[in-house]
C-alpha positions, 0 to 999 in steps of 0.5 A, a space after each residue: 548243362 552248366 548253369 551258366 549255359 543255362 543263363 547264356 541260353 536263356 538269355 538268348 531266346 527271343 520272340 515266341 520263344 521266349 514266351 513258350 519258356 515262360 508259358 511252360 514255366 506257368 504251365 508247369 505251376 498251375 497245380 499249385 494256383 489250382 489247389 490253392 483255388 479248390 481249397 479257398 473256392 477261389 472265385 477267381 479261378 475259371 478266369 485265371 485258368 482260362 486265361 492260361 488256355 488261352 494264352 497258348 492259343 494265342 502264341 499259336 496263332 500269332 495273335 495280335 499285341 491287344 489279345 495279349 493285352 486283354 488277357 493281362 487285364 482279366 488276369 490282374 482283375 482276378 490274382 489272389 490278394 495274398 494278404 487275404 490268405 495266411 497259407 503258403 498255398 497263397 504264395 504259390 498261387 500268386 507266384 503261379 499268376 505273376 509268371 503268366 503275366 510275365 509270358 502275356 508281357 514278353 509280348 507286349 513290352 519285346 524290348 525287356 528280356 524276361 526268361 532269364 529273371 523268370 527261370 531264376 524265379 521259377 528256381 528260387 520257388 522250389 528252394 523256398 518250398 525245399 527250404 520251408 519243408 525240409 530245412 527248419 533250423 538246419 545251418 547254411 551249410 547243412 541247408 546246401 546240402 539239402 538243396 544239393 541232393 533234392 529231388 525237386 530242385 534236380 527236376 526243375 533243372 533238367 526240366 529248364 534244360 529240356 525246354 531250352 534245348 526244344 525252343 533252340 532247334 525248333 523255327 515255329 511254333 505250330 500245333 505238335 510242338 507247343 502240345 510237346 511243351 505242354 506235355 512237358 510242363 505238365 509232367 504227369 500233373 506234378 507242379 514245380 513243387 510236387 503238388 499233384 492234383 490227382 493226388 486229391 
């Protein structure tokens, strides 16, 4: 898939669907929010991991616009303040947290399209984290070039593809699918930006 087809595609989701890309997205980034927890003792963390967990349950059950709305209140109550760390870890955990509410808001506010913004976000993530690893005092050109063979970048692609081509032939989202998306975010435990838990 082209990356314009991917945008058209992504452009194109409505409803619950929507919401399921976005949950993936968040889904697929919450190696990064838990790892930065298990080193800060982040207090926060069973609430914002909790919220999570239950915003899948939510979209299962078709749930009402106020659960959303109370689970975007327990999620702004305990996000990271980024100023308070100086680590990258910081940065992924905030990222991880401002996609689960834009999946909470999909919800709340159905006149905003946001999987185009939150999949571009998703990839902007993992070329500042390649960029960051890989592509220290290396020239524009060169910097390319590095975005163009990695594997990181190459992985969110054909993750973004799959999930899109999911939510377009599916009519509901009943229990086997969404537990399909989630084994697909999850990924064996490796986040967006290769962090795995398991590795700790």
């Amino acid at each position: 898939m082209k990356p314009h087809q991917l945008q058209r595609h992504l452009a194109q989701l409505r409803g619950w669907r929507e919401t399921a890309f976005i949950m993936a997205l968040a889904e697929r980034a919450y190696p990064n929010f838990a790892l930065f927890s298990q080193v800060t003792e982040f207090s926060g963390e069973e609430v914002v991991s909790s919220c999570l967990k239950r915003s899948w349950t939510a979209l299962l059950e078709k749930a009402p616009e106020d659960r959303y709305v109370e689970l975007l209140d327990l999620l702004e109550e305990n996000v990271p303040d980024q100023e308070e760390y100086d680590s990258y870890g910081a940065v992924s955990a905030v990222s991880f947290c401002e996609t689960l509410e834009q999946a909470l808001l999909s919800q709340v506010n159905i006149d905003k399209r946001r999987a185009v913004d939150a999949g571009q976000n998703a990839f902007d993530g993992v070329m500042e984290f390649v960029e960051m690893t890989e592509g220290e005092g290396l020239s524009e050109d060169d910097l390319v070039r590095v975005f163009n063979k990695s594997p990181l970048i190459k992985r969110e692609r054909r993750f973004q593809e799959e999930l899109v081509e999911r939510l377009r032939k599916e009519t509901a989202p009943d229990t086997h699918f969404i537990a399909g998306l989630r084994s697909l975010a999850y990924d064996g435990g490796v986040s967006n930006i290769g962090i795995s838990l398991n590795d700790e």
